[in-house]
C-alpha positions as CSV (number, residue, x, y, z in Angstrom):
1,X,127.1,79.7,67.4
2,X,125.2,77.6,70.1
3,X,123.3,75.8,67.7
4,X,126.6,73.5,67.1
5,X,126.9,70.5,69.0
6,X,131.2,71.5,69.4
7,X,129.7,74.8,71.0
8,X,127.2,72.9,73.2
9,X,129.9,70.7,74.1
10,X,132.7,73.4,75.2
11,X,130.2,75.6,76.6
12,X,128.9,72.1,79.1
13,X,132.4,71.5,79.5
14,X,133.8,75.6,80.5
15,X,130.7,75.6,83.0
16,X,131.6,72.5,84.5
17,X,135.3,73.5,84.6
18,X,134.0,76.8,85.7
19,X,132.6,75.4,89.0
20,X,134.8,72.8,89.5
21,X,138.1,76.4,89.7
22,X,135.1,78.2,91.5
23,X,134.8,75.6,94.3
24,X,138.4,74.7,94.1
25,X,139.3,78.8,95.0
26,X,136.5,78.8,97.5
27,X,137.9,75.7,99.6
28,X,141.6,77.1,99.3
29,X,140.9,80.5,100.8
30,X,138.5,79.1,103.2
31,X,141.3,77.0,104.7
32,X,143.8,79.6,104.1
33,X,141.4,81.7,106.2
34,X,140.9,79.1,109.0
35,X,144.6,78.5,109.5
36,X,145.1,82.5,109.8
37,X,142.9,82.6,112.5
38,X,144.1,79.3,114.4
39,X,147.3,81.3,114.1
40,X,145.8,84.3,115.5
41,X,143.9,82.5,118.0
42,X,147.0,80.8,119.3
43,X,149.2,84.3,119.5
44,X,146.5,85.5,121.2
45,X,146.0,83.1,123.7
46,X,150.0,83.2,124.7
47,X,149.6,87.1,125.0
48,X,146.8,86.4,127.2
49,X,148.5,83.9,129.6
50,X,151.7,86.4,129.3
51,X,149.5,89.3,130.8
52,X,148.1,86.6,133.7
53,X,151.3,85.5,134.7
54,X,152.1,89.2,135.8
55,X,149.1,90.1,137.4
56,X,149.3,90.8,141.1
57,X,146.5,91.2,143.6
58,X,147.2,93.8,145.9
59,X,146.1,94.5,149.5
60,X,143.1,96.7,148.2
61,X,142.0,94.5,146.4
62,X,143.3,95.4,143.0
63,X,145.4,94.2,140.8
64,X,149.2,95.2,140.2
65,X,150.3,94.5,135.9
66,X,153.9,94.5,135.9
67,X,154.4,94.4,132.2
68,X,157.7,95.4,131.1
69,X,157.9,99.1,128.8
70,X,159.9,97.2,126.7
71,X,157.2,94.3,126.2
72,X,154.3,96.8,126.1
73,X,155.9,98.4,123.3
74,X,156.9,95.5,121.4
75,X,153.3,93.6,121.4
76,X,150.9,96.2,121.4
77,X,151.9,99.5,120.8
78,X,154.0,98.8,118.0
79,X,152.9,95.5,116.6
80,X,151.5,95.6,113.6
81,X,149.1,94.5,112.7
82,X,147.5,96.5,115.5
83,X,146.8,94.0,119.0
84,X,145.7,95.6,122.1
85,X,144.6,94.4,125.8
86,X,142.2,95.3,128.4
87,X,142.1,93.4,132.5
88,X,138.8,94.0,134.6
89,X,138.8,92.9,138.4
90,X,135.9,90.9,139.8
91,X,134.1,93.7,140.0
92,X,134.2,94.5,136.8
93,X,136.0,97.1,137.1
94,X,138.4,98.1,134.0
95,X,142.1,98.3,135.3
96,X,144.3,98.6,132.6
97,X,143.9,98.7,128.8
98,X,146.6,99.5,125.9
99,X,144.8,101.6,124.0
100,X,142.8,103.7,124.9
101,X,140.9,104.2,121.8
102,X,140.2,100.9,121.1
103,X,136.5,100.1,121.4
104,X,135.8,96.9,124.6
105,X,133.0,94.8,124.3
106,X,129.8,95.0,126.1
107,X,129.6,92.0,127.1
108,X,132.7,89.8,128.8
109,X,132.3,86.3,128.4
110,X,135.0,84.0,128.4
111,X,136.1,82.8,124.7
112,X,136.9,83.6,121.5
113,X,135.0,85.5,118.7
114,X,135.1,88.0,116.0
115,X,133.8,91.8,116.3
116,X,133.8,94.7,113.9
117,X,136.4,93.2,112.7
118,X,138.6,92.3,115.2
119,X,139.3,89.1,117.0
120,X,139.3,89.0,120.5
121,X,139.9,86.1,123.2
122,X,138.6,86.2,126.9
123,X,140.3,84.0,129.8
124,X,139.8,84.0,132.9
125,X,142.5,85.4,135.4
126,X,143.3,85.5,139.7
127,X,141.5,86.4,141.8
128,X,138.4,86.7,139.2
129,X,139.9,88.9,136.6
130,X,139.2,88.9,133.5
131,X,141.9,89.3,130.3
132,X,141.1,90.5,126.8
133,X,143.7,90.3,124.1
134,X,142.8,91.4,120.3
135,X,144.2,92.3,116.8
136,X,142.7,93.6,113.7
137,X,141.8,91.2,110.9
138,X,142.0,93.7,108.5
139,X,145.9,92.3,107.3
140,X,144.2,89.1,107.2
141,X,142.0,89.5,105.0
142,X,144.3,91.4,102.1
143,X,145.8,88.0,102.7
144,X,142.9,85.9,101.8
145,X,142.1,88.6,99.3
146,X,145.4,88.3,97.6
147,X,144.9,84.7,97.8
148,X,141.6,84.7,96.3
149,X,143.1,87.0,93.4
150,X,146.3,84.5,93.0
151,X,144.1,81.4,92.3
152,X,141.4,83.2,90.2
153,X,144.2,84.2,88.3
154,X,145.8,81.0,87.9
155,X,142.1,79.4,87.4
156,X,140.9,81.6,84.8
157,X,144.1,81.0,82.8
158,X,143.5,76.8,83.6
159,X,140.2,77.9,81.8
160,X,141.0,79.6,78.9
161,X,143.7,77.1,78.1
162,X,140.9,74.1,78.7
163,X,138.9,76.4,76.5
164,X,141.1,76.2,73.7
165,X,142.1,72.4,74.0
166,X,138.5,71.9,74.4
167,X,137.8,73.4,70.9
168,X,140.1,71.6,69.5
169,X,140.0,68.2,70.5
170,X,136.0,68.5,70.2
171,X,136.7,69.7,66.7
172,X,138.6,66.2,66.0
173,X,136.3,64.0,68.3
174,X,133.5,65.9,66.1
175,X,134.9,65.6,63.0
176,X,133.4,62.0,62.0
177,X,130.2,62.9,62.8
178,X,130.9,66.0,60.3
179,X,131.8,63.4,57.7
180,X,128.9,61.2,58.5
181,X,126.3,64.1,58.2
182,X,128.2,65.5,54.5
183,X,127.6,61.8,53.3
184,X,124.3,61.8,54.9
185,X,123.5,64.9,52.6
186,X,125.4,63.7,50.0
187,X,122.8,60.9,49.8
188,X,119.6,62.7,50.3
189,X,120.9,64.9,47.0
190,X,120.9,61.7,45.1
191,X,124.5,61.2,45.3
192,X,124.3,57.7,45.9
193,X,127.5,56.8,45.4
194,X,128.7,58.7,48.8
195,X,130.0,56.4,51.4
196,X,131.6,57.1,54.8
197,X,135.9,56.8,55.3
198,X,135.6,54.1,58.0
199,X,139.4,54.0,58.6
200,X,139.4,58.0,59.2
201,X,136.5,57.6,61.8
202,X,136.5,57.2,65.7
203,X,136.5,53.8,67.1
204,X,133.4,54.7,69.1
205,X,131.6,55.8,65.8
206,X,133.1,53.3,63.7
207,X,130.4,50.8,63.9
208,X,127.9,53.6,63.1
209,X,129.4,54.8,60.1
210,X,129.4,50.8,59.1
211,X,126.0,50.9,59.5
212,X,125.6,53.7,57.6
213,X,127.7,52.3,54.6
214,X,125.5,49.2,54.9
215,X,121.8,50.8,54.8
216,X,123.8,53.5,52.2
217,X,124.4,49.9,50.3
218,X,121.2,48.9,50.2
219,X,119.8,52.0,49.6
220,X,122.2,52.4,46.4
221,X,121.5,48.9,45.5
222,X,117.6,49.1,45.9
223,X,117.3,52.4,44.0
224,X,119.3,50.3,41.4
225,X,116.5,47.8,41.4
226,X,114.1,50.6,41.2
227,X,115.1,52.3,38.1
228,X,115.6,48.5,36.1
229,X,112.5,47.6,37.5
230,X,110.8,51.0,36.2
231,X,113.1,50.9,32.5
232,X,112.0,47.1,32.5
233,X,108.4,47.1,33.2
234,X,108.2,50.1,30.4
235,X,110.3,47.9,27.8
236,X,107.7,45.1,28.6
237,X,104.8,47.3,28.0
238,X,106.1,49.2,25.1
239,X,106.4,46.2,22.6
240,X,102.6,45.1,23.5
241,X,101.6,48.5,23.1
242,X,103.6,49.2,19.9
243,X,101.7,46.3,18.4
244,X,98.4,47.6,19.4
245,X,99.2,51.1,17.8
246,X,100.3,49.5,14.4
247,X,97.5,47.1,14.0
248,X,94.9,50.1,14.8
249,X,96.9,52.7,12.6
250,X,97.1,49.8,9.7
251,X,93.2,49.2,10.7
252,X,92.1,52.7,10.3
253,X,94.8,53.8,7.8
254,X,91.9,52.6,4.9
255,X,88.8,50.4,4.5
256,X,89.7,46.6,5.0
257,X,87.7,43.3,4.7
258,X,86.3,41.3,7.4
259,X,89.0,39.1,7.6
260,X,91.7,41.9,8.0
261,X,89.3,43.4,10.7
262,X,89.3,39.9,12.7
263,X,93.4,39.0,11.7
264,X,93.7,42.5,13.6
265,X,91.2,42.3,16.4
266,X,93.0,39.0,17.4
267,X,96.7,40.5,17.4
268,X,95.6,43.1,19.3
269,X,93.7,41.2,21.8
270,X,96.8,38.6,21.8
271,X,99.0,42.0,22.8
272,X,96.3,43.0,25.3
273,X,96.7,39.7,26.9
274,X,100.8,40.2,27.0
275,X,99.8,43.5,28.9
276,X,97.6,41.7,31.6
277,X,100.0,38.6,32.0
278,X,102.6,42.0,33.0
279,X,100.9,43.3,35.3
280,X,99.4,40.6,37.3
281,X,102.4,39.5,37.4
282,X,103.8,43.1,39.0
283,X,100.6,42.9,41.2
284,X,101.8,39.7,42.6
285,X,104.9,41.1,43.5
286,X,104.0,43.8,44.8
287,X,101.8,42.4,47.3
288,X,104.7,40.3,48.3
289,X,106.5,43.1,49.0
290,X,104.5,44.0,51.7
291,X,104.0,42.6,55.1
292,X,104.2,39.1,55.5
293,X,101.2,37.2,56.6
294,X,100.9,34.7,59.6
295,X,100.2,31.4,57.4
296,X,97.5,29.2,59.3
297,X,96.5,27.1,56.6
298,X,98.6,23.5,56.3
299,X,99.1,22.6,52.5
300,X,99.5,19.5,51.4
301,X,102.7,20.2,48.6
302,X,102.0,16.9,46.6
303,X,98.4,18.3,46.0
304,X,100.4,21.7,45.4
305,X,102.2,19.9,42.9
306,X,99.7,17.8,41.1
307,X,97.1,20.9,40.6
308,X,100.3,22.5,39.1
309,X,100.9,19.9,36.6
310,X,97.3,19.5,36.1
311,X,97.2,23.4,34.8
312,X,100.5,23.0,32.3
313,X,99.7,19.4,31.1
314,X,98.7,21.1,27.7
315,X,101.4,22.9,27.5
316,X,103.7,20.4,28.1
317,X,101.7,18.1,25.6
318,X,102.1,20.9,22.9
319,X,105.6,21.0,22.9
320,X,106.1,17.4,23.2
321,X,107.4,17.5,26.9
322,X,107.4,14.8,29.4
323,X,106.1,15.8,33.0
324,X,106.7,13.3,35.6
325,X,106.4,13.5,39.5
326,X,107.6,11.5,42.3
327,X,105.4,12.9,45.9
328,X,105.7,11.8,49.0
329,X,103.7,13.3,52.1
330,X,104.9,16.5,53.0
331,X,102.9,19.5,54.8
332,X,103.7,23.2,55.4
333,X,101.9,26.1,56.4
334,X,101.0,28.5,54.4
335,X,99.0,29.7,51.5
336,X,97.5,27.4,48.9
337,X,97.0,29.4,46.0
338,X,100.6,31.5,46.7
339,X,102.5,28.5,46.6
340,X,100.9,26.8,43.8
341,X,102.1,30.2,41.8
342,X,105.1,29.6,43.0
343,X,105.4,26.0,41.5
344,X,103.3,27.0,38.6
345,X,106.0,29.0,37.3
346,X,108.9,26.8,38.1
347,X,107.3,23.9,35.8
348,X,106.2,26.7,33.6
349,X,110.1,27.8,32.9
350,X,111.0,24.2,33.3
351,X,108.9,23.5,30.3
352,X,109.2,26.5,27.9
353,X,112.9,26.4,28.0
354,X,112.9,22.6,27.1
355,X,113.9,21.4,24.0
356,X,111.3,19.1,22.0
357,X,111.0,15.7,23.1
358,X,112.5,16.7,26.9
359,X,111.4,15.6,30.4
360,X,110.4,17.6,33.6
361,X,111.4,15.7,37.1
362,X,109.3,16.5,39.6
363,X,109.8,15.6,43.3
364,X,108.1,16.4,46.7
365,X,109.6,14.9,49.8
366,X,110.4,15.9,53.7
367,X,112.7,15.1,56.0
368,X,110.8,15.6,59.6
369,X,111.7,19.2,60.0
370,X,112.3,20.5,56.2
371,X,109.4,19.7,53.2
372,X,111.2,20.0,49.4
373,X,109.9,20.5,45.8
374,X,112.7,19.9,43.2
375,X,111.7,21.0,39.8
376,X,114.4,19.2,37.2
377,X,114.6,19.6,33.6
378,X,116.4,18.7,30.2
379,X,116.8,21.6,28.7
380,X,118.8,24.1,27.3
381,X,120.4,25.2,30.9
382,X,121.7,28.3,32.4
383,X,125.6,29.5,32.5
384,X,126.9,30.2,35.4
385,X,127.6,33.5,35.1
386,X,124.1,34.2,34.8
387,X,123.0,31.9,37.7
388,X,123.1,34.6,40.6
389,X,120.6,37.0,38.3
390,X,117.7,34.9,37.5
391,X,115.6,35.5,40.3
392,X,116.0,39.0,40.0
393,X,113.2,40.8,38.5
394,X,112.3,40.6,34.6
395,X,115.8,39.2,34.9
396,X,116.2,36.6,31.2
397,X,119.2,34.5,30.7
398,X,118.4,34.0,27.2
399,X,116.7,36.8,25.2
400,X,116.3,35.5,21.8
401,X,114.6,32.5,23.5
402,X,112.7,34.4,26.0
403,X,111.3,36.6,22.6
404,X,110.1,33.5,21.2
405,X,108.3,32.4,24.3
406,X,106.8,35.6,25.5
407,X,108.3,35.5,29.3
408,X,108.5,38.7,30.9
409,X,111.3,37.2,33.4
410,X,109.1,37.6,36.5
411,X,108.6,33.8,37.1
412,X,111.6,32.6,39.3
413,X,111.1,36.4,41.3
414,X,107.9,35.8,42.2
415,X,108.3,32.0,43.1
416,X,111.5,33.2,45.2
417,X,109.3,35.7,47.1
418,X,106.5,33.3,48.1
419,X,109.0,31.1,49.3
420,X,111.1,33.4,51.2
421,X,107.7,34.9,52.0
422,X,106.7,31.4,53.7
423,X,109.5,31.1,55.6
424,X,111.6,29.1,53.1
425,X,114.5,29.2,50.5
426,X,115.1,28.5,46.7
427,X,118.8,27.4,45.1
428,X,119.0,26.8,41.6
429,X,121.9,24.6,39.6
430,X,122.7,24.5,36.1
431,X,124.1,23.3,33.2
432,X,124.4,24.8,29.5
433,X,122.9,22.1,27.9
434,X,122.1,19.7,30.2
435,X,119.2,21.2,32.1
436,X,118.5,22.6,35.7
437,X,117.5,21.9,38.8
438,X,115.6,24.5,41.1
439,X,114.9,23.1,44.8
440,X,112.4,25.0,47.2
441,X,113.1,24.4,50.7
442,X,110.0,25.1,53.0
443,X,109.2,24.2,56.9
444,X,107.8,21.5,57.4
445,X,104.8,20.3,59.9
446,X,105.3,16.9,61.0
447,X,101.2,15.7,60.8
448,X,98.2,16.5,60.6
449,X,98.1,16.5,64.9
450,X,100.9,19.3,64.5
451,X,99.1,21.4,62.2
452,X,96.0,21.3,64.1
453,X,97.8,22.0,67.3
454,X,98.8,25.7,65.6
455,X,95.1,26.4,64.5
């Protein structure tokens, strides 16, 4: 039962209460007990100056008590509870006690004190005399004992209410965190789906179980990615691989001529390329996924840029495309080769999803603070319902087009993580029809000087 944190809690809180009636009880009778012997104490002390005031010295040199019977009887014969009296001379010499049976001290020292019981005061009298005046405690302490019994009584009950109000107000205090670790499960079963009732929680654990709902989010949404990613990646591989199987069956299915032999060599080396291009391309991004470097390397973008077109000039000249770039100085820091992927494949998209005969803008520029590369083309656009999915992964906005071109919609993902990877962003704008625009947004260094400042 102690394993719960609502039994840890009400047992902490019953020993605390405990201790808190405990010392409570203890200070009560304590000062119940004082003020019965300050009332004691001051009886006492009035019997004592009673007895003085009637003491007489006589010619002998003795002492004459003329105590009434009537007074004698009254406060210590008959008083209960039980007080008695004793007088010495200067000799000390007892001369008069009221009971005989009672038991004097040894030793006669003015003041007050408690023994076997009893409590006794000691004063001084004529002549040298000496007065004691005592009374048994014993009614005294039933007293603080039936105190002591009254407020355990009434503390104990105190308790055991506290103990049930306890369990139950730690059962609701508890009961979000309850609901927080079934959703908690919930998820770690695979129900992804699970989220936490924010408006039934605490306001002290309300921003945790927001939390929760966000990393649940994410969670949900990258285990979303994770399965497309995985049913994407195979459908990319299957159709390369389906086309190796055929050509080999059809190959081996009965004796062909040379020419067959080399028609299906080719097709299956072309599908064996389709295979690599996939997973370089997978490679790439999962290095990106990983832990980001510190770039120390400044990069000239308008080289970046010109290398790029450079690489897809044939391309472009094969299907009649127009490249043309605009670059002004610009600098970053970063890595070389990563970002001229990343441009690679944005003039790469630019130009297979041109139409004959189109054009490809591109532009480098930088404002002091901010270096951009704007990649525009004429071709057949993107609608805008699809615009917030294509740099997700193997994300295509036009299938039958993307067939004919053999992308694997992995471009605009991994350009967006080298960017994003360097510290920068990428937007995209389109238009079915009219073309699109994709801007990369990267800080800048402001010279050469700067750069070699951060080396």
């Amino acid at each position: 039962m102690l394993d719960s944190l609502r039994s840890r809690l009400l047992l902490s809180y019953a020993l605390i209460l405990a201790l808190v009636i405990v010392t409570f009880a203890g200070t009560v009778c304590y000062l119940y007990w004082r003020s019965l012997l300050k009332d004691i104490d001051r009886d006492l002390q009035a019997d004592a100056r009673a007895i003085s005031s009637v003491l007489r010295a006589v010619p002998s040199g003795d002492f004459d008590l003329e105590l009434s019977a009537q007074y004698r009887e009254s406060e210590f014969v008959n008083r209960s509870p039980h007080t008695y009296y004793a007088v010495w001379n200067s000799r000390g010499e007892l001369v008069d006690r009221s009971d005989p049976d009672a038991v004097l001290p040894s030793s006669r020292q003015t003041g007050t004190r408690i023994r076997d019981g009893q409590r006794e005061t000691i004063i001084d009298a004529s002549s040298g005399s000496l007065i004691l005046v005592g009374r048994d405690l014993s009614e005294a302490h039933r007293e603080v004992r039936s105190l002591a019994t009254t407020v355990g009584a009434s503390g104990g009950a105190v308790l055991l209410l506290s103990l049930l109000g306890g369990w139950f107000l730690a059962g609701r205090a508890l009961a979000p965190v309850a609901r927080i670790s079934r959703a908690a499960s919930a998820m770690a079963g695979g129900d992804l789906s699970t989220r936490i009732a924010v408006e039934r929680t605490e306001s002290e654990l309300e921003q945790v179980a927001r939390a929760l709902n966000e990393a649940f989010d994410r969670l949900s949404h990258a285990a979303d990615l994770q399965r497309r990613f995985t049913a994407d990646a195979s459908h990319e591989l299957r159709t390369p691989l389906a086309t190796l199987r055929v050509q080999l069956d059809w190959a081996l299915s009965r004796p062909r001529t040379p020419a067959d032999y080399t028609e299906t060599l080719e097709t299956c080396r072309r599908a064996s390329d389709r295979m690599t291009h996939i997973v370089d391309e997978l490679l790439t991004l999962a290095r990106g996924d990983g832990e980001r470097q510190a770039w120390r390397e400044e990069v000239a973008l308008a080289s970046v840029v010109r290398d790029a077109i450079g690489l897809l000039q044939p391309m472009a000249a094969e299907r009649r495309v127009a490249v043309e770039a605009a670059c002004e100085p610009a600098y970053v820091m970063g890595d070389p080769a990563r970002l001229g992927d990343a441009v690679g494949n944005l003039l790469k998209n630019a130009i297979e999803y041109n139409r004959e005969g189109g054009r490809v803008a591109v532009k480098v520029w930088s404002d002091g603070s901010t270096a951009y590369v704007r990649v525009q083309d004429t071709g057949i656009g993107i609608a805008a319902d699809e615009l917030p999915k294509v740099f997700d992964r193997f994300y295509r906005a036009d299938k039958a087009r993307t067939r004919k071109v053999g992308g694997a919609g992995l471009g605009l993902a991994i350009a967006k993580r080298v960017v994003e990877d360097h510290g920068g962003s990428i937007t995209c704008r389109s238009q079915v029809e009219c073309g699109t625009e994709v801007i990369v947004s990267l800080p800048a260094t402001l010279d050469a000087q700067t750069a070699a400042t951060i080396h």
